[in-house]
C-alpha positions in Angstrom: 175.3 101.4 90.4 173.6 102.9 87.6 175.4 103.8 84.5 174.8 106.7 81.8 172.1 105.7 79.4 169.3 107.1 77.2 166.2 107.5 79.5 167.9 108.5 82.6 168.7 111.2 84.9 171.9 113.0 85.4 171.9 114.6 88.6 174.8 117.1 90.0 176.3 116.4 93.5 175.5 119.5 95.5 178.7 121.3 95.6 179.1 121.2 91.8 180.7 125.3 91.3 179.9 125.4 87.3 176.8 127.9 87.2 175.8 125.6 84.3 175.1 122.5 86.2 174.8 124.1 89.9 172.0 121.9 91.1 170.7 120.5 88.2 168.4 117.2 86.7 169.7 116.3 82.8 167.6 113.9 81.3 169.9 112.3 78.7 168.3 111.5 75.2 171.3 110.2 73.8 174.1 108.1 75.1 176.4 106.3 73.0 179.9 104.8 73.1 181.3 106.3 69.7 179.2 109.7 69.8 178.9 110.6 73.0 175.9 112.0 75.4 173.5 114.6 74.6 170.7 115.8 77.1 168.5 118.8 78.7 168.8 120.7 81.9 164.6 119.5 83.4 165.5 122.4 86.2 166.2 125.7 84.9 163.5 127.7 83.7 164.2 130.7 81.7 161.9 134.1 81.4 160.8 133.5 78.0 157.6 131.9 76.2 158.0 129.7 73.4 156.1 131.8 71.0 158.9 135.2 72.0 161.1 132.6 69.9 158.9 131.2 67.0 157.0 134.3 65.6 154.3 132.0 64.2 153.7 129.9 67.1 150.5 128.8 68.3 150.2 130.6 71.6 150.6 128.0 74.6 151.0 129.1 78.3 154.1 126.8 77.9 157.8 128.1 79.9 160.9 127.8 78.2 164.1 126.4 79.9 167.9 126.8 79.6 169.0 122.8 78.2 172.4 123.1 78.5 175.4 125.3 77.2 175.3 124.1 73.6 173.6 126.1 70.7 171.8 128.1 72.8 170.6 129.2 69.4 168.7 126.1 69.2 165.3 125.1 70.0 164.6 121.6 71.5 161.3 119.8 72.8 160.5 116.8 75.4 157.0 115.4 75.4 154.7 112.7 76.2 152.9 112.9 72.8 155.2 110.9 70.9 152.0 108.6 69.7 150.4 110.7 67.7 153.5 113.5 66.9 155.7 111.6 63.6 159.3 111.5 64.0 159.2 111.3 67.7 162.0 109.9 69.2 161.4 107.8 72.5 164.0 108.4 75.4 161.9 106.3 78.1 158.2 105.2 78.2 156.4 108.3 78.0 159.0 110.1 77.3 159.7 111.6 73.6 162.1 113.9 71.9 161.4 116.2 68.8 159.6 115.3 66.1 157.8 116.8 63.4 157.2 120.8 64.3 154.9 121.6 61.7 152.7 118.8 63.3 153.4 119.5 66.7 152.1 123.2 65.7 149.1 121.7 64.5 148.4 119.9 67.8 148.8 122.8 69.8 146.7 124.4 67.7 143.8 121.8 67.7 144.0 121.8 71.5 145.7 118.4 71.1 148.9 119.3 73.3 149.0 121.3 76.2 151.5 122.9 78.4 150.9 119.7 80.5 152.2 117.8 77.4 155.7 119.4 76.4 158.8 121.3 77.3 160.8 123.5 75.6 164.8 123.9 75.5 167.1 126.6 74.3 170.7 124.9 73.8 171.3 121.3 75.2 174.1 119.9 76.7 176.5 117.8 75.8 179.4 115.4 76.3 181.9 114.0 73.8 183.0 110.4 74.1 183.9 109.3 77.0 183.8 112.9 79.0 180.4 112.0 80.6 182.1 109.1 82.3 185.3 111.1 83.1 183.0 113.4 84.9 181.6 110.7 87.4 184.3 109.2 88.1 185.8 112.6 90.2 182.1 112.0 91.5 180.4 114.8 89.5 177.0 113.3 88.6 175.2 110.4 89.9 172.5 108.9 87.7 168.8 108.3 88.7 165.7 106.3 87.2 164.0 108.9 84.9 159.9 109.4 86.1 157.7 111.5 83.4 156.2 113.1 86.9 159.9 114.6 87.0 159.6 117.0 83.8 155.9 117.3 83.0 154.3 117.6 87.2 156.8 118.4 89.7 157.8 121.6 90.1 161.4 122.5 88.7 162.3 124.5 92.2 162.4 121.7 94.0 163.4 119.0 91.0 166.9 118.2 92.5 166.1 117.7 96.0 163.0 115.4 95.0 164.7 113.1 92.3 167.7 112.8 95.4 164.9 112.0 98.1 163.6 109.6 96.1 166.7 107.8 95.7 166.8 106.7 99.3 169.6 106.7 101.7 172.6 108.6 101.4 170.5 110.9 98.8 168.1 111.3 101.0 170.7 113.3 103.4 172.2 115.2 99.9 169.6 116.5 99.4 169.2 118.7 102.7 172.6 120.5 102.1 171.8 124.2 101.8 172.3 125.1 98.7 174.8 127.9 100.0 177.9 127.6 101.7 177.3 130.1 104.3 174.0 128.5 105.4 176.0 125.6 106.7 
């Protein structure tokens, strides 16, 4: 079994009821045993471009998605630019978080970073210590290997069912379940 860590996937079992989480991938950036678990929602695009939020954006063709319920006031980023963007965090190989946004202006700017190359997050979601393991234990979440393919080529529609295909066996059938109640 795989456990919670930086790098991986969160995925929710099908029947989860909080709108939040209904269906949804979580890549988790941070995982920790005294501060607890922070991520972003990969599968739940919003109908907002990044540069409606920043005023003096560089304009980039680039979606926006919903993170998570936490500070929804907040603006996050995932990339795969974390070589030449300072302050870059690494979550799994070629993956990053954040880093510096002044820069990160300047690439887009300089044609250096596409939408291809990022993804941006209002909120993010969160777990205090402890509460993320809670969680899977009434069987919540099960935790996949993280693939870059997942945020920055695959389609977010189909995000859930893919990552659970992929998984193999008993996935596999999960991922078939309609996603409403009626259709079964």
């Amino acid at each position: 079994m795989i456990k919670p860590d930086k790098g991986k996937l969160l995925v929710s079992e099908p029947f989860m009821m909080d709108g939040n989480f209904k269906r949804s991938a979580v890549l988790l950036c941070e995982h920790t045993q005294d501060e607890g678990t922070v991520g972003f929602i990969l599968n739940k695009p919003i109908d907002m471009k990044i540069e409606e939020l920043v005023g003096d954006f560089p304009e980039i063709e680039s979606q926006v998605y919903y993170g998570g319920p936490v500070a929804n006031d907040t603006l996050h980023y995932v990339h795969n630019v974390g070589e030449i963007l300072d302050n870059s965090v690494e979550v799994s190989k070629g993956i990053y978080w954040g880093g510096d946004f002044e820069k990160l202006k300047f690439l887009i700017k300089s044609g250096l970073v596409s939408p291809d190359n990022i993804r941006f997050f209002l909120g993010y979601s969160g777990w205090s210590v402890g509460q993320l393991e809670a969680e899977m234990e009434i069987g919540s979440w099960v935790i996949a290997n993280m693939d870059p393919n997942y945020i920055f080529k695959l389609s977010p529609k189909k995000l859930w069912e893919e990552i659970l295909k992929n998984m193999g066996s008993v996935y596999s059938v999960i991922s078939q379940v309609p996603d409403s109640n009626n259709l079964n």
